[in-house]
VEXMI-387495 format. One record per residue (C-alpha): x, y, z; residue number from 1. Coordinates in steps of 0.25 Angstrom, whole numbers, padded with zeros to 4 digits. Each point is the difference from the previous one (the first is absolute). Example, Ala and Ser with C-alpha at 12.3 -4.5 7.8 and 13.67 -1.06 7.14 Angstrom:
2
@east = 0049	north = -0018	up = 0031	pos = 1
@east = 0006	north = 0014	up = -0002	pos = 2
***
This chain:
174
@east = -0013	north = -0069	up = 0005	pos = 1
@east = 0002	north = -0012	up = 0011	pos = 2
@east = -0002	north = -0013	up = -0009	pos = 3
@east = -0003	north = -0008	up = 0014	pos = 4
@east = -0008	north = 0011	up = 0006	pos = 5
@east = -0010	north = 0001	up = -0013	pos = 6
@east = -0002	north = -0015	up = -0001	pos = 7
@east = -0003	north = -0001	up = 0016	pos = 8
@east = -0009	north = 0012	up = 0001	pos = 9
@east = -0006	north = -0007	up = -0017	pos = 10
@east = -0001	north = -0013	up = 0010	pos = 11
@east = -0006	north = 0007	up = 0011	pos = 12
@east = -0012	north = 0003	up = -0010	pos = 13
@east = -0001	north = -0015	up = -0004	pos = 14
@east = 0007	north = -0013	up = 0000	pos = 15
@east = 0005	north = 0001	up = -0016	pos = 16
@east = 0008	north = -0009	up = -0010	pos = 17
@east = 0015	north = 0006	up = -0003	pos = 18
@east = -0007	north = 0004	up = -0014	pos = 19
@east = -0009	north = 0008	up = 0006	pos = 20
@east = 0009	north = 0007	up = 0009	pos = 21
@east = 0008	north = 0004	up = -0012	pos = 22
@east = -0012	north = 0002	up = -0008	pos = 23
@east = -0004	north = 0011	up = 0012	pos = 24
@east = 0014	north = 0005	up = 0001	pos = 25
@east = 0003	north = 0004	up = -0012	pos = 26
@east = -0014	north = 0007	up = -0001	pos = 27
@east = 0000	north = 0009	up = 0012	pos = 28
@east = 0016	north = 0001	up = 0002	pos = 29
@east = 0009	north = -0004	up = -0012	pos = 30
@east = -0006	north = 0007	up = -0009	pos = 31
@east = 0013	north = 0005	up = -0006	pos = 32
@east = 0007	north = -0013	up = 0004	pos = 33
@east = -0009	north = -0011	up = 0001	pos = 34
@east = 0006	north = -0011	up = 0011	pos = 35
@east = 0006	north = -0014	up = -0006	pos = 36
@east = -0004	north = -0014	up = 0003	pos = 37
@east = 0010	north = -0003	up = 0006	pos = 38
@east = 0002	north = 0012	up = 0008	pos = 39
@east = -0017	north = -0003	up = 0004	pos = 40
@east = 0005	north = -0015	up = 0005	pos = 41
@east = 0012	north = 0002	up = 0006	pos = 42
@east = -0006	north = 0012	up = 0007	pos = 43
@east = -0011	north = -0009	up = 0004	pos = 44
@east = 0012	north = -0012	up = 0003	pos = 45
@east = 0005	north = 0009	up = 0011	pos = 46
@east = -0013	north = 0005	up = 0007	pos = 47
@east = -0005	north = -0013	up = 0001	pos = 48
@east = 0016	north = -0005	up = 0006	pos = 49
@east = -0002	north = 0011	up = 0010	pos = 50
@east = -0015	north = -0003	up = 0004	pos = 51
@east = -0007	north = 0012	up = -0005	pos = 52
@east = -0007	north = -0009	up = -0013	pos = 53
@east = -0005	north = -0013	up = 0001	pos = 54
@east = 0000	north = -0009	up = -0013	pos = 55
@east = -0015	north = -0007	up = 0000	pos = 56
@east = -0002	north = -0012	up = -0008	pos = 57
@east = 0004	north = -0002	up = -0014	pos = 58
@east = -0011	north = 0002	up = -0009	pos = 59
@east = -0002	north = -0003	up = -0015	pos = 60
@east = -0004	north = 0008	up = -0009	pos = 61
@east = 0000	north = 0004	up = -0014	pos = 62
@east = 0016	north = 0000	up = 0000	pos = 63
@east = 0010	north = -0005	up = 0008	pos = 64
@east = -0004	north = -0003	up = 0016	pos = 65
@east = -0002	north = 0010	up = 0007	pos = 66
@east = 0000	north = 0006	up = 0016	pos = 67
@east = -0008	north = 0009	up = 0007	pos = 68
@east = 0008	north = 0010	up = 0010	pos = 69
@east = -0004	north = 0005	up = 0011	pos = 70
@east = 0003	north = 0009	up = 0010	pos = 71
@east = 0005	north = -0004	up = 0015	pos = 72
@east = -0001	north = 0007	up = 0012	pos = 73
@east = 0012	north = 0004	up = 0001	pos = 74
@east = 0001	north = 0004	up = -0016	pos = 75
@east = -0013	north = 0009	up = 0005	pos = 76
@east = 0009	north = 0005	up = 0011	pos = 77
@east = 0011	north = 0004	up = -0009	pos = 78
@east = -0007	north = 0005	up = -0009	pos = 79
@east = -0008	north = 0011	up = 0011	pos = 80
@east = 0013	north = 0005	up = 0005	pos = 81
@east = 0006	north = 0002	up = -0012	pos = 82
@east = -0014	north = 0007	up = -0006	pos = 83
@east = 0001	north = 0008	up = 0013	pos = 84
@east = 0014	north = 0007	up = -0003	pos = 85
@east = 0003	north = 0010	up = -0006	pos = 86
@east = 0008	north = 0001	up = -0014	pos = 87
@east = 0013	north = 0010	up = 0001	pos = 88
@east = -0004	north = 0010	up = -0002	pos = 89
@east = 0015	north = 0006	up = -0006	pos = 90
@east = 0005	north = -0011	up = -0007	pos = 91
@east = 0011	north = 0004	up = -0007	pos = 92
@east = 0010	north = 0010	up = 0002	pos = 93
@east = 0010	north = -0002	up = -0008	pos = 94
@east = -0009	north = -0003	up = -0014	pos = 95
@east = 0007	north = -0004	up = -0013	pos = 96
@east = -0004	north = 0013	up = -0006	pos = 97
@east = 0009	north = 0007	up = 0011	pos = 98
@east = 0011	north = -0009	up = -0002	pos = 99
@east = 0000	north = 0003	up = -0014	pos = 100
@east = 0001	north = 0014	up = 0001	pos = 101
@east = 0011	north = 0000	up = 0011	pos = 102
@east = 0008	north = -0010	up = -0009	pos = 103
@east = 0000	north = 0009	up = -0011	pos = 104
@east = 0004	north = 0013	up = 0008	pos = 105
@east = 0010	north = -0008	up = 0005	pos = 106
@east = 0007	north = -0007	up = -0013	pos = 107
@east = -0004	north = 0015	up = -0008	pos = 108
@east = -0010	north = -0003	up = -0009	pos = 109
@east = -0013	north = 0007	up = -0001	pos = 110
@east = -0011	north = -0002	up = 0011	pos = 111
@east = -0007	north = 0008	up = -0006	pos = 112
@east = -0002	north = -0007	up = -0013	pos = 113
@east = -0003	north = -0013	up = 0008	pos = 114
@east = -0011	north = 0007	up = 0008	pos = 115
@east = -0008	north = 0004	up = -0014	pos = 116
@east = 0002	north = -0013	up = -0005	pos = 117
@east = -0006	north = -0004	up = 0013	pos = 118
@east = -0010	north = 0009	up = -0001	pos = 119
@east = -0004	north = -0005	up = -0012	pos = 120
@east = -0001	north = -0014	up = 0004	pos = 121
@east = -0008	north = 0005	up = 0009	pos = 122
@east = -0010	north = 0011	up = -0008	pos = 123
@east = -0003	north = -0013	up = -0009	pos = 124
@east = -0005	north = -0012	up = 0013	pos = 125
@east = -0007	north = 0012	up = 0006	pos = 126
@east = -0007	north = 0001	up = -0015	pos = 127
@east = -0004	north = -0016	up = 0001	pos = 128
@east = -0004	north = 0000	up = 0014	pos = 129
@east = -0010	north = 0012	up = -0003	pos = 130
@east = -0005	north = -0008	up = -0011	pos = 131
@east = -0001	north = -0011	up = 0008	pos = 132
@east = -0009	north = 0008	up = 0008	pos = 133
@east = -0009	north = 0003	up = -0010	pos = 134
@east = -0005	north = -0016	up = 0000	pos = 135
@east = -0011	north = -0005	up = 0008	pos = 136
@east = 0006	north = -0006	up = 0012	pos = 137
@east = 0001	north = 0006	up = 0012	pos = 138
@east = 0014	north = -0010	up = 0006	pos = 139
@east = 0006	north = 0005	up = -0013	pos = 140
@east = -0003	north = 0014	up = 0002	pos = 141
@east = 0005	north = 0000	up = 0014	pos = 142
@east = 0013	north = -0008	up = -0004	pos = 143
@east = 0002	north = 0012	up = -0010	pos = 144
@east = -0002	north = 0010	up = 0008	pos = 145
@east = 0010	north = -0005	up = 0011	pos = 146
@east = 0010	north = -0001	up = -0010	pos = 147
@east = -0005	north = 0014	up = -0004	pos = 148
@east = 0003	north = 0005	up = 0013	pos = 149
@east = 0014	north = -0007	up = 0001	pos = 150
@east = 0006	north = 0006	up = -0014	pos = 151
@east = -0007	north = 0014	up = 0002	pos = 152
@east = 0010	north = 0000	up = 0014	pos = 153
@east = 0011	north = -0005	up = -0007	pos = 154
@east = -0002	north = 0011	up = -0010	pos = 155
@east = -0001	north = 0013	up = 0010	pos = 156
@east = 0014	north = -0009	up = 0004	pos = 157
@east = 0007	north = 0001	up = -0012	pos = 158
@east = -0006	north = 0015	up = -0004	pos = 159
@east = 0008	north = 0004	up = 0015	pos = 160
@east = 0011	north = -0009	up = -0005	pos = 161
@east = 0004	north = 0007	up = -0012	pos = 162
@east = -0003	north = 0012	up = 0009	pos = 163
@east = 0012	north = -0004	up = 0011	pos = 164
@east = 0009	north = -0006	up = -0011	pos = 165
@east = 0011	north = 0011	up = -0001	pos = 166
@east = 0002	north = -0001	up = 0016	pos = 167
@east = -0001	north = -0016	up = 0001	pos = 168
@east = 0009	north = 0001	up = -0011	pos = 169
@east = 0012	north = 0007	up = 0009	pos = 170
@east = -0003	north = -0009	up = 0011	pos = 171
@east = 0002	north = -0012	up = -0007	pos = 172
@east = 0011	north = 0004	up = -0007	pos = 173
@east = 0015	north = -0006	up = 0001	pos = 174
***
């Protein structure tokens, strides 16, 4: 996730206080890594040093002072080109998991061993995703079943994996 993105298209929404964005962030999009303070400010820091946030007024309130952002013109801007581009659609194709397995085949120890350890791994987050399927929220549904999706792939990889050791074995070796 784009921390500048969500907070200008969160600032599209409404002028909001830096607790707010954070408060909203971490509900909708870090749910498994909630943002930081500081990480909220000096994001906000930045925008509002480029022009895409404007700082209103210091207001007090029931703790330290506080400032309304809101979004600029040209934040608005940014924010609608960035919205309208695609994500990559391949992002990877050189993956950890395939650097693992090479590097094995490479120094002679077992891929295989490493794949079902992986697979593993693998079998038990797609058991707590499912789970988390079975709450009440639709976002968290939906954030399960992308990650659903993504290990089920990298699952039929390492079942075709273990399938092509033996050859990729030969080629890689010295």
């Amino acid at each position: 996730m784009s921390v500048p993105f969500a907070l200008l298209g969160l600032l599209e929404r409404e002028p909001s206080h830096g607790y707010d964005l954070k408060r909203d962030y971490d509900s909708y999009f870090g749910r498994s890594k909630p943002l930081p303070f500081g990480q909220v400010y000096a994001t906000l820091g930045r925008l509002s040093r480029d022009g895409k946030v404007s700082p209103g007024e210091i207001e007090p309130g029931d703790g330290p002072d506080r400032k309304r952002f809101a979004i600029t013109e040209a934040g608005k801007q940014e924010f609608e080109t960035w919205l309208r581009e695609p994500v990559e659609p391949e992002p990877h194709l050189q993956t950890v998991l395939f650097e693992k397995v090479l590097l094995a085949l490479m120094l002679g120890r077992s891929a295989e061993q490493y794949l079902d350890t992986q697979r593993a791994a693998h079998l038990r987050r797609m058991r707590e995703l499912t789970e988390l399927k079975r709450q009440d929220s639709l976002i968290d549904a939906l954030l399960a079943d992308h990650g659903l999706f993504h290990l089920e792939a990298d699952l039929r990889w390492m079942d075709m994996t273990a399938a092509r050791l033996p050859s990729l074995a030969s080629m890689v070796a010295t």
